[in-house]
C-alpha positions in Angstrom: 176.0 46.5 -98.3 173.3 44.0 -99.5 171.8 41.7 -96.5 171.0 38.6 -97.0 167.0 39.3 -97.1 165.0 36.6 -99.4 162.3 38.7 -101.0 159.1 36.9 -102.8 157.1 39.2 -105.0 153.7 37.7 -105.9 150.7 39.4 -108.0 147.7 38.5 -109.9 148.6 36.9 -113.6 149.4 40.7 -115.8 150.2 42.5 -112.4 153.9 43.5 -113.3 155.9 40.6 -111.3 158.7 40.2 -113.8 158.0 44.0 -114.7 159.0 45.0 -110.8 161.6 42.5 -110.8 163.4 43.0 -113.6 163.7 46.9 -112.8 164.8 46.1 -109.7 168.1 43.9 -111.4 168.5 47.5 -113.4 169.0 49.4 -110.1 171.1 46.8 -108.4 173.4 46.6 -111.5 173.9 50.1 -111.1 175.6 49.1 -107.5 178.0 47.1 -109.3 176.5 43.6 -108.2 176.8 40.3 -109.5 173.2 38.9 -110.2 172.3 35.6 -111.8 169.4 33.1 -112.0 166.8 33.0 -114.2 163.9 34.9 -115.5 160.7 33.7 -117.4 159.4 36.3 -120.2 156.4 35.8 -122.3 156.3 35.6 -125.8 153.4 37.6 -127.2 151.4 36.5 -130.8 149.1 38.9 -132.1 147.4 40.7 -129.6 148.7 40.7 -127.3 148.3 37.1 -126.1 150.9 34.6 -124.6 151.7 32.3 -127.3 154.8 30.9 -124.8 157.7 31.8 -122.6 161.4 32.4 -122.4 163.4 31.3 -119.6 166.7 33.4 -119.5 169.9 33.1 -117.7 170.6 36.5 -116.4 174.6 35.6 -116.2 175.2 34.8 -119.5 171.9 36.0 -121.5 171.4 31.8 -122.6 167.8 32.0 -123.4 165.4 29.2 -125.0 161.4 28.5 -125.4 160.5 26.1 -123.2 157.2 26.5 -123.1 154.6 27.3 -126.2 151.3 26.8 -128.0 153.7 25.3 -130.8 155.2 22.1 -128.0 153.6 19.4 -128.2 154.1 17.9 -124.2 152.3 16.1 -121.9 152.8 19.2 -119.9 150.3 22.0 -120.4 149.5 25.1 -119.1 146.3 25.7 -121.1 147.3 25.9 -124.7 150.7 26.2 -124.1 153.1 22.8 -124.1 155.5 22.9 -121.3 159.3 21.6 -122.3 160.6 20.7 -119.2 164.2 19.6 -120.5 164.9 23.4 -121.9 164.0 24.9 -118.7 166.1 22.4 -116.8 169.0 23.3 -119.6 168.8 26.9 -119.1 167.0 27.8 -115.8 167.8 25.0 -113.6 171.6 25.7 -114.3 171.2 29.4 -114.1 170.0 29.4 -110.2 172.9 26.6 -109.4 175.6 28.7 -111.3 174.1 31.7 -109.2 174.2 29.8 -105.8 177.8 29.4 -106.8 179.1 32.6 -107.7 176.7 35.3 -107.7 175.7 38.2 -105.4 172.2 37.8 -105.9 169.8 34.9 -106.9 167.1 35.6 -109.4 164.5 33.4 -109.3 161.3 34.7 -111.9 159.4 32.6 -111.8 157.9 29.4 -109.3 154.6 28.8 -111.4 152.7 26.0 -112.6 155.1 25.6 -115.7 158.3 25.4 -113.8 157.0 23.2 -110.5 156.2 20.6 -112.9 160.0 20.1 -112.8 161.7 18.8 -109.9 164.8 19.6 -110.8 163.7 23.3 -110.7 162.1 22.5 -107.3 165.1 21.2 -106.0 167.2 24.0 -107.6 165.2 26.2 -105.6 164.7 24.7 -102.6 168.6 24.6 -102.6 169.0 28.8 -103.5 166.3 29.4 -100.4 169.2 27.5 -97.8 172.3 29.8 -99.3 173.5 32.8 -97.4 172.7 34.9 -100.0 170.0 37.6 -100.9 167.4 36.5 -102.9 165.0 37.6 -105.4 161.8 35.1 -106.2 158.5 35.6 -108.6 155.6 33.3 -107.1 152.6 32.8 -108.5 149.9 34.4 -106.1 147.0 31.2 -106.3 148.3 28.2 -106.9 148.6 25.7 -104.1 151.9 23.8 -105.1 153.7 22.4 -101.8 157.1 24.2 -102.9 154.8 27.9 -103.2 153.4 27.0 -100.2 156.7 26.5 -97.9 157.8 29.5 -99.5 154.9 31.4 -98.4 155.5 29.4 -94.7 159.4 30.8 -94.4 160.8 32.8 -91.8 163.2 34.1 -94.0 161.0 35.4 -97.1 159.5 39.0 -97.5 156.9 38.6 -99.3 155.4 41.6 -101.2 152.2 41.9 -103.6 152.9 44.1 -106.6 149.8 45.7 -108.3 149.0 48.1 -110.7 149.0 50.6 -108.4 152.2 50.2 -106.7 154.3 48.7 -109.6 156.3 51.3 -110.6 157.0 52.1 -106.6 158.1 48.8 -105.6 161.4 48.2 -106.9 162.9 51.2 -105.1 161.2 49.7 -101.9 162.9 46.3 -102.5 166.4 47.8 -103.4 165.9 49.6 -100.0 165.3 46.4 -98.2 167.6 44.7 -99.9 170.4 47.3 -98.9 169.2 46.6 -95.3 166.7 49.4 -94.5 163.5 49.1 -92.7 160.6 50.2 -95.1 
């Protein structure tokens, strides 16, 4: 039985965030668990460099670039041109359709890219009020009002991935989530 914990994993840029999280979706899978949301996943050049991101809907597999050193926006991240209407398209509508009808929210990742949309802010704040367990990706420096009521809450776990524990903790969140005390 999954409680209804609300887990925030947080790391340095590199650290393994969406790494840790997304093994963490393999192992709940496994327990025959409905999981949507959305997740963020670079797009590397040559190398090894971020040339962009993917946002993806983990419910349906929907992905699209929103963000990329090829967009022209008034949104950047560095180099990279922020397309807020693709993230709203896919990611936005991936958390609601989760707060809806899924198990488990997904939430990879509340950054600088996706705060810029208040949609997405609102999506969010919405998922944090279910009943539901949750999984959220926060960026570990920036000091964004939504990142930092997140940080504030009661209600969220909030755990630092490194290099050096990376590979332990998703079977230390899957044990929380299934209600043990670790």
């Amino acid at each position: 039985m999954i409680s209804d914990i609300k887990i925030g994993i947080t790391g340095l840029p590199g650290s393994g965030k969406t790494y840790a999280l997304l093994r963490v979706i393999e192992m709940l899978r496994d327990e025959e668990l409905s999981i949507g949301g959305m997740v963020d996943e670079p797009i590397l050049g040559d190398g090894r460099h971020k040339t962009g991101f993917t946002v993806r809907n983990l419910a349906t597999g929907e992905t699209e670039v929103f963000a990329s050193t090829e967009i022209e926006s008034k949104i950047t991240v560095g180099k990279i041109g922020v397309d807020i209407t693709k993230l709203e398209a896919v990611g936005v509508k991936a958390i609601r359709e989760a707060c809806e009808s899924c198990d488990i929210i997904v939430i990879d990742e509340v950054g600088k890219m996706e705060v810029e949309s208040q949609a997405f802010i609102d999506a969010v704040k919405d998922a944090l009020d279910m009943e539901k367990p949750m999984i959220i990706t926060l960026h570990k420096k920036s000091r964004n009002p939504l990142l930092q009521d997140i940080r504030r809450r009661d209600d969220v776990r909030i755990l630092e991935v490194t290099p050096t524990n990376r590979n332990i903790l998703p079977y230390k969140i899957v044990r929380l989530m299934n209600g043990e005390n670790v």
